[in-house]
ZALODREN-971032 format. One record per residue (C-alpha): y negated, z, x. Coordinates in pm, whole numbers, plus 50000, padded with zeros to 5 digits. Example, Ala and Ser with C-alpha at 12.3 -4.5 7.8 and 13.67 -1.06 7.14 Angstrom:
BEGIN
<r y="50450" z="50780" x="51230"/>
<r y="50106" z="50714" x="51367"/>
***
This chain:
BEGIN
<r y="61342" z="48965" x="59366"/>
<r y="61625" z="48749" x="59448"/>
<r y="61598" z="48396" x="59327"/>
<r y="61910" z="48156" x="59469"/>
<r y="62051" z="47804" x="59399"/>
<r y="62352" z="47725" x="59186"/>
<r y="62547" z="47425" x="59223"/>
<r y="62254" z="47189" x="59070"/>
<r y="61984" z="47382" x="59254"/>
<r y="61733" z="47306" x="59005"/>
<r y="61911" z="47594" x="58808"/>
<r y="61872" z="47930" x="58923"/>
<r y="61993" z="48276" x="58966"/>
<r y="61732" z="48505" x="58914"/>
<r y="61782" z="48893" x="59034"/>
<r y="61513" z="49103" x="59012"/>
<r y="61708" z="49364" x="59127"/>
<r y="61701" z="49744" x="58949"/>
<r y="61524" z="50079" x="59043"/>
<r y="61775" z="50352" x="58972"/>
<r y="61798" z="50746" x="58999"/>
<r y="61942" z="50980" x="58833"/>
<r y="61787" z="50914" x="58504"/>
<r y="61926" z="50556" x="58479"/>
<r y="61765" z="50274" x="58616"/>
<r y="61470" z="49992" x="58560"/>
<r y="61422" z="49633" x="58614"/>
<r y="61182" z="49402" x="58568"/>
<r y="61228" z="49131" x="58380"/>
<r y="60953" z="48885" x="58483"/>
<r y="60692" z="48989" x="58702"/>
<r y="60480" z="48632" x="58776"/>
<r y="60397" z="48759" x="59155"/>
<r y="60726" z="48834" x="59248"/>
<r y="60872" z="48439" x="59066"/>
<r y="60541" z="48261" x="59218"/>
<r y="60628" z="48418" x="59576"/>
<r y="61035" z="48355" x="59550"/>
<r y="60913" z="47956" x="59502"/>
<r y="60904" z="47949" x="59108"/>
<r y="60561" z="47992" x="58975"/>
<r y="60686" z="47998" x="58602"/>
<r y="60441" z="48096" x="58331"/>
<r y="60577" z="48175" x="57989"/>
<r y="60458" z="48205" x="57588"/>
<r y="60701" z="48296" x="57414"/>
<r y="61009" z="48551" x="57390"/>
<r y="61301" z="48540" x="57175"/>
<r y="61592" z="48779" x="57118"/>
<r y="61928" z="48713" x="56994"/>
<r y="62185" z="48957" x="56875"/>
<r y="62566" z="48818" x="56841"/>
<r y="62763" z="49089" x="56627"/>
<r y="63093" z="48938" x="56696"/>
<r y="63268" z="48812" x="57038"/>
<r y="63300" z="48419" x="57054"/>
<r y="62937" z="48338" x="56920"/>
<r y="62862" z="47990" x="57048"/>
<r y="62500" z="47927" x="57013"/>
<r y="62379" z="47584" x="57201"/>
<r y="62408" z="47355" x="57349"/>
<r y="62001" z="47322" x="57294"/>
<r y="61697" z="47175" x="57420"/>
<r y="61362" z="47087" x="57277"/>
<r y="61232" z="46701" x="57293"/>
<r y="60936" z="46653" x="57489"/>
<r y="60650" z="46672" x="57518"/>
<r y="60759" z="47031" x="57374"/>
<r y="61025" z="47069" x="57574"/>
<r y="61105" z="47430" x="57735"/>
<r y="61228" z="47592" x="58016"/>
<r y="61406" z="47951" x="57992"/>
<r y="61476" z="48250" x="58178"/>
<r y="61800" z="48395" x="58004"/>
<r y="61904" z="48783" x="58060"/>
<r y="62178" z="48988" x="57844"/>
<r y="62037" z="49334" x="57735"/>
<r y="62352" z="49396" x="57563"/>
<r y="62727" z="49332" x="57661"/>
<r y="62797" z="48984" x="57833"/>
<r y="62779" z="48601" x="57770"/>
<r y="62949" z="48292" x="57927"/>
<r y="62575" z="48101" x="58033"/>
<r y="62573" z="47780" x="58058"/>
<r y="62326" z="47458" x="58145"/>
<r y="62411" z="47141" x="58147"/>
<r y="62195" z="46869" x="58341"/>
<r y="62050" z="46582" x="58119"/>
<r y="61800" z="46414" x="58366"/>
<r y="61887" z="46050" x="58355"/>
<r y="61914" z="45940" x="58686"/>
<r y="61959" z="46268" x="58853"/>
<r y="62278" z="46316" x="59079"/>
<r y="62402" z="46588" x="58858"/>
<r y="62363" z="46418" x="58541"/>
<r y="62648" z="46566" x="58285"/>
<r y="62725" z="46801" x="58530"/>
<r y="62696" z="47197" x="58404"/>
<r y="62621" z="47471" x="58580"/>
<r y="62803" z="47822" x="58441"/>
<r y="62750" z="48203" x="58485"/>
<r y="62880" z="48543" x="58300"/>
<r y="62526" z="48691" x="58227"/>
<r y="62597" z="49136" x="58141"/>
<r y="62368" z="49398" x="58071"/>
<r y="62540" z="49587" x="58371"/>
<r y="62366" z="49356" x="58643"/>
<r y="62004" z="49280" x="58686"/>
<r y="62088" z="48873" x="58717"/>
<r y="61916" z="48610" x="58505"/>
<r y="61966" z="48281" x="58436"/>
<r y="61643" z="48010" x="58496"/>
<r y="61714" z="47707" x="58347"/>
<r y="61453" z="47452" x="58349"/>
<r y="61345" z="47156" x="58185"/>
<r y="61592" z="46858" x="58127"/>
<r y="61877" z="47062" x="58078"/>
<r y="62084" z="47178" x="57748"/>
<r y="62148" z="47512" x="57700"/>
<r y="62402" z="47732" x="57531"/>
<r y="62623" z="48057" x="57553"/>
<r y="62908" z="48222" x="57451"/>
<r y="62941" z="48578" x="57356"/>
<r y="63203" z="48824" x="57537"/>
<r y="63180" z="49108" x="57408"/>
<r y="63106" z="49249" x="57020"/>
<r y="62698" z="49271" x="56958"/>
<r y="62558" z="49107" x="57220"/>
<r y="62173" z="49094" x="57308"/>
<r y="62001" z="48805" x="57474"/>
<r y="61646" z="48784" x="57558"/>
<r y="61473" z="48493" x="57700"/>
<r y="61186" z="48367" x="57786"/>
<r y="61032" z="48048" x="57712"/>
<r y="60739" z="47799" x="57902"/>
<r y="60730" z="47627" x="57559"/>
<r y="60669" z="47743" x="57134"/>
<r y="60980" z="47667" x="56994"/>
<r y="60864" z="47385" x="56779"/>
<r y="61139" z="47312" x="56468"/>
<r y="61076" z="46921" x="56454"/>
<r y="61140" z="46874" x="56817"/>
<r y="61541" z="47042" x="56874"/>
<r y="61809" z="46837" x="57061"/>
<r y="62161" z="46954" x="57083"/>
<r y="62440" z="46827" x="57289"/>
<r y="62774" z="46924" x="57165"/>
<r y="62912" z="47216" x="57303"/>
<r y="63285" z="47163" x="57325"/>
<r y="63308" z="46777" x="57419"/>
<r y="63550" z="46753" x="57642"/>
<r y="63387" z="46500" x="57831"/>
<r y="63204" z="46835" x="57995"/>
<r y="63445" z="46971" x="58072"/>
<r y="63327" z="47383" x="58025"/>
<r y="63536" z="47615" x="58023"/>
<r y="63432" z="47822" x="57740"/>
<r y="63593" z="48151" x="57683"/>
<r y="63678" z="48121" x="57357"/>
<r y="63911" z="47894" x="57179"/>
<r y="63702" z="47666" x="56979"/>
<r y="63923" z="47657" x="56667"/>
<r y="63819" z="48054" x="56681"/>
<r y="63489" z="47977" x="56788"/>
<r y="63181" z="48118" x="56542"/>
<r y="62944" z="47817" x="56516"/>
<r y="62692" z="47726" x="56258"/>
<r y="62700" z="47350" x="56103"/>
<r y="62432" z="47231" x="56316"/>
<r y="62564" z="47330" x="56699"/>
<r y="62891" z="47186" x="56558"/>
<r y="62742" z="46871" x="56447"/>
<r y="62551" z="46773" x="56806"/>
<r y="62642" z="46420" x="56957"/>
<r y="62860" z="46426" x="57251"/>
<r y="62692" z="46366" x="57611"/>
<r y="62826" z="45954" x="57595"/>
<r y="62625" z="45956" x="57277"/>
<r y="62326" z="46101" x="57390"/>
<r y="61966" z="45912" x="57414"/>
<r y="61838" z="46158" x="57667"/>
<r y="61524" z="46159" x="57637"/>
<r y="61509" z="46299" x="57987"/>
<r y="61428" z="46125" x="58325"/>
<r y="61502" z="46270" x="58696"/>
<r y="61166" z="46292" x="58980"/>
<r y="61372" z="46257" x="59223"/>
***
């Protein structure tokens, strides 16, 4: 297992890495040990899985309020996504800053993104799987969005947003210079 910074290195790549012979391969997707002994001893409750049927899905930017707020460990089972995280820790040095990745079911990588960020993807490619796993129930009365296409973030999304497919809500999101993050950086 693999685990190694990004450019806010509270954000992570996670590579478990695969198995393979001639039958194909395997990979684990979270093995506790392995996270614990790569410096992030993550536990989890709950698993979701997404399927996108068409390219230029835009699901996100999300995040859950606290005290039920989550962190997630993102991995495409099926075709590819444009993964992104964006940093909303008052006070931290990368606050408003993203982080992006192209997450495929052809590589092993994951994305950890932790608490005190937004999160949201894009799809690439026609019926896309994501699975993730969550530290936190997703709990309806507690969601926070950021708006995914304000400029002011400057991500370079792959899809044009006039052609983007987003429901009412993720299109509805304040921008990030509207934002009462609820969200505070340790330092």
């Amino acid at each position: 297992m693999q685990v190694t910074d990004t450019d806010i290195p509270d954000v992570k790549i996670v590579d478990p890495g695969r198995h393979s012979d001639d039958r194909g391969w395997l990979s684990e997707i979270w093995n506790p040990e392995a996270l614990d002994q790569a410096g992030l001893p993550i536990s989890f409750v709950q698993d979701n899985l997404t399927l996108s049927r068409p390219e230029g899905v835009v699901r996100g930017l999300h995040f859950q309020l606290p005290p039920f707020d989550q962190g997630k460990l993102i991995a495409c089972v099926t075709g590819a996504i444009y993964d992104v995280a964006v940093d909303l820790r008052v006070g931290a040095p990368t606050y408003g800053r993203h982080v992006a990745v192209t997450l495929n079911a052809e590589e092993s990588r994951q994305l950890w993104v932790p608490s005190g960020f937004a999160h949201g993807y894009c799809t690439l490619e026609p019926d896309t799987r994501v699975f993730y796993k969550l530290t936190a129930p997703y709990q309806s009365t507690a969601l926070g969005g950021l708006l995914w296409r304000d400029p002011a973030l400057a991500i370079a999304w792959s899809v044009d947003p006039a052609e983007a497919q987003v429901n009412s809500r993720d299109g509805s999101w304040p921008i990030l210079a509207n934002l009462d993050s609820p969200f505070r950086w340790d330092g």
